[in-house]
C-alpha positions as CSV (number, residue, x, y, z in Angstrom):
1,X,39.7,90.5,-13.1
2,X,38.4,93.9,-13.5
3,X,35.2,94.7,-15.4
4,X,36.2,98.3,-15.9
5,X,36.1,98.7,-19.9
6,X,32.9,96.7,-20.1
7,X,29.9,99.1,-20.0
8,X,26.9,100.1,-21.7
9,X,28.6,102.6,-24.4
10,X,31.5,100.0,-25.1
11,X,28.7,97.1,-26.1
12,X,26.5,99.4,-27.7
13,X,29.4,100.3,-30.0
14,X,30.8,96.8,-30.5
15,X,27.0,95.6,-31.6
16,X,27.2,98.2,-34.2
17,X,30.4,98.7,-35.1
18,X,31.4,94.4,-35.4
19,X,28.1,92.4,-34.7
20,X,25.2,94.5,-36.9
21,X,23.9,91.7,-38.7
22,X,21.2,94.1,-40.5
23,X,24.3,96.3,-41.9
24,X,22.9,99.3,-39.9
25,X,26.5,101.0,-39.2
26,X,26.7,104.2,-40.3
27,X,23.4,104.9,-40.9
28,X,23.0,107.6,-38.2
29,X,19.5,107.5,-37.6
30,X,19.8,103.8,-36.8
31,X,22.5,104.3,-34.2
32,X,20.0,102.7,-31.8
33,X,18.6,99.8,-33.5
34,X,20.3,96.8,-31.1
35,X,19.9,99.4,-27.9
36,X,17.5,96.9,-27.0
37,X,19.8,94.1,-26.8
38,X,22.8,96.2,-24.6
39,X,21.8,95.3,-21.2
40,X,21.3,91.3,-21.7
41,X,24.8,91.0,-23.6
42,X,26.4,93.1,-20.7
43,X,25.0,91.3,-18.1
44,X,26.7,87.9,-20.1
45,X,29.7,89.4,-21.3
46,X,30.1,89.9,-17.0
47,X,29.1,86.3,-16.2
48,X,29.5,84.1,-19.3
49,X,31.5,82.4,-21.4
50,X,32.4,83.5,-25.0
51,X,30.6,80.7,-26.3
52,X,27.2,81.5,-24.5
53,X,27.4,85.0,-25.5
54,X,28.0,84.2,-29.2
55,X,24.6,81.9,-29.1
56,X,23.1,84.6,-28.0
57,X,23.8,86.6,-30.4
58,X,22.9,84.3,-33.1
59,X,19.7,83.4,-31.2
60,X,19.1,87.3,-31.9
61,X,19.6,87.1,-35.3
62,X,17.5,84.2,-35.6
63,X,14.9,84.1,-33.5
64,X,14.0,87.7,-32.9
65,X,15.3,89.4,-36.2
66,X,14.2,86.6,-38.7
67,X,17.9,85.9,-39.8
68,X,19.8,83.6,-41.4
69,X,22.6,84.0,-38.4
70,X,26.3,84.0,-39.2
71,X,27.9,82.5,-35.9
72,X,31.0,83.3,-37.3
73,X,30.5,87.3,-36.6
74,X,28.7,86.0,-33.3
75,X,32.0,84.2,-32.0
76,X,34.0,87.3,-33.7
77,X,32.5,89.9,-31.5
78,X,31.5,87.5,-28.5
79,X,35.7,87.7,-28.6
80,X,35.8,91.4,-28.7
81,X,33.2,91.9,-26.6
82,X,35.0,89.4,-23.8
83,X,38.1,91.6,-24.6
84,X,36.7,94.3,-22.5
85,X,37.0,92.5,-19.6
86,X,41.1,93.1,-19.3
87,X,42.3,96.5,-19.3
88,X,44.2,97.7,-22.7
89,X,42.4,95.0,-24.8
90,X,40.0,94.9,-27.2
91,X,38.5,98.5,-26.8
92,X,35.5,99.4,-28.8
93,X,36.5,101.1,-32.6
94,X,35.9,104.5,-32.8
């Protein structure tokens, strides 16, 4: 398995563009609002499961952003973001 599509940029993008539970997208001054959370979801979209990446999105939302958490977007981009780990799927939107 190669881990060539899955870096920094790509994640960035998919917290914004699919995850963005405080409905930042498109706001360009908040581009970087989840930069914070980039290097931890890389490091576990590398070496865990979909399943432990979507809790940890929703323990985001919840725990550290005050959140009601929807795990439904969690497990929706935990799947996207596992896309990235096999070439010609699931690239980040432009």
């Amino acid at each position: 398995m190669t881990n060539s599509y899955i870096n920094h940029s790509a994640v960035r993008l998919i917290l914004l563009s699919d995850w963005d539970p405080l409905g930042v997208s498109g706001i360009l001054p908040a581009e970087n609002t989840y930069d914070a959370y980039v290097d931890e979801i890389l490091h576990l979209v590398k070496h865990a499961n979909q399943h432990a990446v979507a809790q940890h999105l929703h323990d985001i939302e919840t725990k550290k952003m005050g959140r009601a958490g929807d795990m439904e977007r969690c497990v929706a981009t935990a799947l996207r973001l596992h896309g990235l780990r096999q070439p010609g799927r699931a690239k980040p939107r432009s």
